[in-house]
N, C-alpha and C positions, 0 to 999 in steps of 0.2 A: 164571380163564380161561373164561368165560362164554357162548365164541364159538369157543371149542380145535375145529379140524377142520372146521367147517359154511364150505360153500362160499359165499361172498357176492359177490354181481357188485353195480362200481358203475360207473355211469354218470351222467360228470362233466363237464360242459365247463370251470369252472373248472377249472386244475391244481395250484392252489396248495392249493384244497380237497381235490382228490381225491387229491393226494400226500398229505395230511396225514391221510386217512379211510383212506388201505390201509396207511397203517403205524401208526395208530390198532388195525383191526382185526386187523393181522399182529401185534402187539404181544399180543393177547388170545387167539394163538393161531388164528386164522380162516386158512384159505386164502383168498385173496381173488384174484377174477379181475377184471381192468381194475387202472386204470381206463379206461376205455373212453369217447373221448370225442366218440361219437355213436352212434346206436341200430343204424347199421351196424356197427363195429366190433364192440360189444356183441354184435348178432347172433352173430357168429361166433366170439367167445371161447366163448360158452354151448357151440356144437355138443352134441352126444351126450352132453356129460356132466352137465349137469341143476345147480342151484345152492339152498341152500337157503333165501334172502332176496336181495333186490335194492334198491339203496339209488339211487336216479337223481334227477337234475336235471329240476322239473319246467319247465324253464324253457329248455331245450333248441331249439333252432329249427323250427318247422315243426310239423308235425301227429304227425311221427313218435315223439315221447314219448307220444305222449296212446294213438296206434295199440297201441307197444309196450308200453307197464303192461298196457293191457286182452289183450294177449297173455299177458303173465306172468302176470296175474292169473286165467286162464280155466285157464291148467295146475297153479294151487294151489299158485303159489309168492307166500310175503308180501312185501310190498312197502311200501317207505316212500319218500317225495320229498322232495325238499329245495326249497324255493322263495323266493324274496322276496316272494310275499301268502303270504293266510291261505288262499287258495281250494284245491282238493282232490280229485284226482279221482276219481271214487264207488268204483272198483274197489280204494282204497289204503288200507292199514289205519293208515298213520300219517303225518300230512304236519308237517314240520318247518320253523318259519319261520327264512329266514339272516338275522343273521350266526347260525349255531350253533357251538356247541362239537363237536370230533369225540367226547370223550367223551359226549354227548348223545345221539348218533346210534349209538354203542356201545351206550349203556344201550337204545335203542330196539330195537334188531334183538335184543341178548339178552335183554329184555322178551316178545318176538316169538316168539322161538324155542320159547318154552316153552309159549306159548298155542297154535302150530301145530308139535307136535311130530312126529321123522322118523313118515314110514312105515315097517315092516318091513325095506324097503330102499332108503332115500331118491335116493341118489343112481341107480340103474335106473328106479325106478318115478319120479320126478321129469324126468329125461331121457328118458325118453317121453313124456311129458305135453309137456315144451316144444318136443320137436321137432316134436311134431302143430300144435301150437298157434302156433308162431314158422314152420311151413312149410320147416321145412325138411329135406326130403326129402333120401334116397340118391341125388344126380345127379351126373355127372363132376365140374361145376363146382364144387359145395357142398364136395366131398373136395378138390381143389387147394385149395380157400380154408383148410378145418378142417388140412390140410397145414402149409401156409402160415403161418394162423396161432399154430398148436401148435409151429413152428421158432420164430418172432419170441418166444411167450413164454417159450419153453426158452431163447434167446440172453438177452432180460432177465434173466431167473431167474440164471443164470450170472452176470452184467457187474454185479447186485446183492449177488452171492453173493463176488465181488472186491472191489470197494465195502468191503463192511462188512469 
């Protein structure tokens, strides 16, 4: 268990992929937040509580991938993509061409893990860093959403928790 406990956000627009990468990851132990399958949703899973690798689609719509790596990346969290080229954005420590294997993308992040290991106290001192750097501040609005989206994933968590 390679990945046992370290927080890993992915951000997917395929779903068939990124079903198959969080139960890839939750299989080795990992909490895993998303999949999230745009840089907004993303956005607001992260809230407050900080992630220890970030696995994303570079192939995502718009400019908003390329914005948010170089976010992630500025608050010292590793980051890997997934893409159909070889191309790479400067800020990412591993870019992955599809089709991939999920086991592929397993061995990468706990590859990862080891080369940038916690700080002292990863998940506080990580979750500061991305809230400065993702913007997102204490404002009414930000809480209703972090609200919000902390019910939607406590009701999955549960309706997966039935499931199996």
């Amino acid at each position: 268990m390679r990945t046992n406990g370290k927080r890993i956000l992915i951000v997917e627009d395929d779903q068939t992929l990124a079903i198959t990468l969080r139960d890839a990851f939750r299989a080795e132990g990992a909490v895993v937040l998303g999949p999230a399958p745009t840089v907004f949703y993303a956005r607001h899973l992260i809230g407050r509580r900080g992630i220890d690798c970030a696995v994303i689609s570079s192939d995502l719509p718009g400019d908003e991938g390329e914005h948010f790596v170089t976010q992630l990346a500025s608050s010292g969290t590793p980051i890997i993509t997934l893409s159909r080229h070889a191309n790479a954005h400067a800020r990412v420590q591993k870019a992955l061409v599809r089709p991939v294997e999920a086991s592929a993308v397993v061995d990468s992040v706990a590859a990862l893990l080891t080369v940038y290991p916690d700080d002292n106290n990863p998940i506080e001192l990580k979750s500061e860093r991305a809230v400065k750097a993702l913007g997102l501040d204490d404002n009414p609005h930000m809480r209703v959403v972090r609200i919000w989206t902390e019910a939607m994933r406590r009701q999955a968590d549960e309706q997966t928790q039935e499931f199996l």
